[in-house]
C-alpha positions as CSV (number, residue, x, y, z in Angstrom):
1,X,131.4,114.5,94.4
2,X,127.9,115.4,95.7
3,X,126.4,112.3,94.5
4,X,129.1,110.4,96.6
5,X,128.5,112.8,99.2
6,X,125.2,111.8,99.2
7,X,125.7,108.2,99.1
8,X,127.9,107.9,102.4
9,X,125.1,110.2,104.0
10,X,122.2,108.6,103.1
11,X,124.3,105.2,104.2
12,X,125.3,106.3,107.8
13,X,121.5,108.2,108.2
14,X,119.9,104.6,106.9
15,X,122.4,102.5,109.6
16,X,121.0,104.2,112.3
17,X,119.5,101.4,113.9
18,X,116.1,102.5,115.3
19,X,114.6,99.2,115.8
20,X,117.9,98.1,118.3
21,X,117.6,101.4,120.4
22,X,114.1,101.1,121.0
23,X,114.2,97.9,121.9
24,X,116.9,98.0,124.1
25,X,115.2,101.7,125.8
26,X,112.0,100.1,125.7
27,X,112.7,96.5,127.2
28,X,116.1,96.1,127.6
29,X,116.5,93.7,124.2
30,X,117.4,93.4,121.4
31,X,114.9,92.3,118.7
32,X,117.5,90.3,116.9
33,X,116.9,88.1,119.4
34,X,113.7,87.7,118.6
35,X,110.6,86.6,115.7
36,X,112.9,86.9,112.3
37,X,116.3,88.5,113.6
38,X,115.4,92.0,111.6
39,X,115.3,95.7,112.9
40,X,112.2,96.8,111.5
41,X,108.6,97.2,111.9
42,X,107.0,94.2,111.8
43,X,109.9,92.3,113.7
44,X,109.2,95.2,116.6
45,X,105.7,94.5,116.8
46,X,105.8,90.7,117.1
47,X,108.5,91.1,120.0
48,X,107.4,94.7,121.3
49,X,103.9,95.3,120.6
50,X,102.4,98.0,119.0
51,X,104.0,101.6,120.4
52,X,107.5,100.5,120.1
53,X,106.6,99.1,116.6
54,X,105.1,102.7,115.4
55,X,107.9,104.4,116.8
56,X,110.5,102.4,114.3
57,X,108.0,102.3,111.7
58,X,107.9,106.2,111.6
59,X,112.0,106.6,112.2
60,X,112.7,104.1,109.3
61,X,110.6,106.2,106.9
62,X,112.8,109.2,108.2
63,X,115.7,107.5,107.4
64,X,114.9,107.3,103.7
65,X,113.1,110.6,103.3
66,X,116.2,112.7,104.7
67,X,118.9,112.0,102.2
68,X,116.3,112.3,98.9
69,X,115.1,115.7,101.0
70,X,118.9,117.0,101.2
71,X,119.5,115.5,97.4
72,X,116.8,117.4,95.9
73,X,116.3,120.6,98.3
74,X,119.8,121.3,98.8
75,X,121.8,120.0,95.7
76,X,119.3,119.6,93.3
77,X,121.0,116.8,92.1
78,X,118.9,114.0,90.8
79,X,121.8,111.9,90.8
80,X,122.5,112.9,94.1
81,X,118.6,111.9,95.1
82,X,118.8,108.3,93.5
83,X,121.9,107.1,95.1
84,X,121.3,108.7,98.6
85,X,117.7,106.6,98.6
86,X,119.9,103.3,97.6
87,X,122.3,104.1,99.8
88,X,119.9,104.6,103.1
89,X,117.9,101.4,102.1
90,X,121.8,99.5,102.3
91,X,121.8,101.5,105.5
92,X,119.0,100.2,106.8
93,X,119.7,96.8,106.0
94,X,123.5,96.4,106.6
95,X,123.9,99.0,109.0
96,X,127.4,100.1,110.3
97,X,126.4,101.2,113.6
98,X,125.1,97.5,114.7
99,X,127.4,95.2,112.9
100,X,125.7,94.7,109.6
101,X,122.5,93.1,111.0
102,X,119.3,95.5,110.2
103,X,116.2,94.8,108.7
104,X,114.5,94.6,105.1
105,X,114.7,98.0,104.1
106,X,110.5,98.6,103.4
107,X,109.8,101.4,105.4
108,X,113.1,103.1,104.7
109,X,112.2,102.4,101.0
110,X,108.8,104.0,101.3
111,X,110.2,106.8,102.7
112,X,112.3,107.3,99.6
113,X,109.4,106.8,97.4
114,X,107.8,109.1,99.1
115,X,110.1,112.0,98.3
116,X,111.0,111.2,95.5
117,X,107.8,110.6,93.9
118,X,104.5,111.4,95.6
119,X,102.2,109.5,93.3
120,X,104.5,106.3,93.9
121,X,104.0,106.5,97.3
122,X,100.7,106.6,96.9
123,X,100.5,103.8,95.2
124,X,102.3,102.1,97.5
125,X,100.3,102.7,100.0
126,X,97.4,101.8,98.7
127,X,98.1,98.4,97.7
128,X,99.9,97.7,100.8
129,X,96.6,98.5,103.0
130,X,94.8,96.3,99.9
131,X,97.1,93.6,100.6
132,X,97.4,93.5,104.5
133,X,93.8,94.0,104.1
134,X,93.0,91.0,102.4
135,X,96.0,88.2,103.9
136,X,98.0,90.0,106.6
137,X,100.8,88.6,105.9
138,X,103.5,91.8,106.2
139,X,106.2,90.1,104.0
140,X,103.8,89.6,100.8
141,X,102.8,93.3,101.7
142,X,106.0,94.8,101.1
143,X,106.8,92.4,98.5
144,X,103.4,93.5,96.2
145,X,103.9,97.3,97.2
146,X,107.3,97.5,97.2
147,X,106.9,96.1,93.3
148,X,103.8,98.4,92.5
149,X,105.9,101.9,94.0
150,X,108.5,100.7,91.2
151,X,106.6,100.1,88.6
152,X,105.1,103.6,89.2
153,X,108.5,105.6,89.3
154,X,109.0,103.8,85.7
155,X,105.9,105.1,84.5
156,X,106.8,108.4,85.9
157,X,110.2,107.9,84.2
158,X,108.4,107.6,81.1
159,X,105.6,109.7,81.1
160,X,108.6,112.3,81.5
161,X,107.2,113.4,84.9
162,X,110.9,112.3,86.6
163,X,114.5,111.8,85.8
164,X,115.2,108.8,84.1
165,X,118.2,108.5,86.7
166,X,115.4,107.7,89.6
167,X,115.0,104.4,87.8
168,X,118.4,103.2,89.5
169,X,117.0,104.2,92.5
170,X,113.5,101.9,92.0
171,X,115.1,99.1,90.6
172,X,118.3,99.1,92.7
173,X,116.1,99.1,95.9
174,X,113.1,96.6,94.3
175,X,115.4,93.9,94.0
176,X,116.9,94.2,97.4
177,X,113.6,94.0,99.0
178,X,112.6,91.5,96.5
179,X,115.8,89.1,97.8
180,X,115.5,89.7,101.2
181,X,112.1,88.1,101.3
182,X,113.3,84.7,99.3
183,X,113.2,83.2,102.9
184,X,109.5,85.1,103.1
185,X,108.0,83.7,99.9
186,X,109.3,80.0,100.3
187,X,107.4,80.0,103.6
188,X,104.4,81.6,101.8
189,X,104.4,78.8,99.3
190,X,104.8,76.2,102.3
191,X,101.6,77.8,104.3
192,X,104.3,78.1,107.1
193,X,104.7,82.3,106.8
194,X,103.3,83.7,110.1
195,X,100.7,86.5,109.8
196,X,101.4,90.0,111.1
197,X,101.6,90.2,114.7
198,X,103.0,86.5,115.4
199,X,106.3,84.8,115.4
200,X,108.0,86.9,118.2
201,X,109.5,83.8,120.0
202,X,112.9,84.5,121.4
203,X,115.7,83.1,118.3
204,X,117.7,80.0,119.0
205,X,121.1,80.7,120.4
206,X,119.3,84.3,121.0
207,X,120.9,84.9,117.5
């Protein structure tokens, strides 16, 4: 019961749709309409620049570290923690509160990982500044970073440091972020990907 407690709260908390309300307080959009369609951070800066694009940034990561924060604080449950992290990374990404349309789930993710294990986090961090660093392309960013946090909770896992129920959580999310970016990594491949910052050009049909 707590677990599936956990699940719808860690779902509504992840549908909150930051990147849509600050667009729309911001500028009056909505950055659907814009660059790749998606909610999140890097979507916001192409079409909003950088202040609105911090402030979703930071919200998303709030939206996965409150329900692994209730999940372990309050219940203590670590099933509790996995499935609340899935559940606001689905959220985030098919988000009830703006008809299913949200974003790739990265900086919700982090936020997760963050809470859930520190040293992942850091991790992830660390290779996504390496990667931005060196090609600035956002999409291959979360793709290497988001694939280097999981491959830390497993060591974790292993090592004995975490419960091995946290690996649902790390895979479950991985591959979600991995196969939102198939789109992302066929444009890398063509050379056709646009670097961070660019691509904000209103969407065809505004859709």
């Amino acid at each position: 019961m707590i677990a599936a407690l956990l699940v719808l709260i860690g779902y509504l908390i992840g549908s909150i749709p930051f990147g849509v309300l600050v667009g729309r307080i911001y500028r009056g959009v909505d950055v659907r309409d814009y660059g790749s369609g998606k909610t999140g951070f890097t979507n916001t800066l192409r079409s909003l620049g950088w202040g609105a694009a911090l402030i979703v940034i930071t919200a998303d990561i709030a939206k996965g570290a409150v329900p692994v924060l209730i999940g372990r604080f309050v219940f203590d449950d670590p099933w509790a923690v996995a499935l609340g992290g899935v559940a606001a990374v689905a959220g985030h990404m098919f988000p009830i509160f703006a008809r299913f349309r949200g974003g790739r789930g990265a900086a919700t993710a982090f936020g997760a990982f963050a809470v859930i294990a520190p040293i992942a986090g850091l991790v992830l961090i660390v290779c996504a500044a390496i990667a931005l660093a060196a090609t600035r392309y956002a999409s291959l960013t979360t793709i290497t970073a988001t694939a280097a946090g999981c491959a830390s909770v497993v060591a974790l896992v292993v090592a004995g440091w975490l419960p091995v129920h946290y690996l649902l959580f790390a895979f479950a999310v991985t591959a979600s972020i991995e196969l939102g970016h198939i789109g992302n990594i066929r444009r890398l491949i063509n050379g056709v990907e646009p670097k961070l910052g660019q691509g904000g050009a209103p969407r065809a049909g505004g859709a």
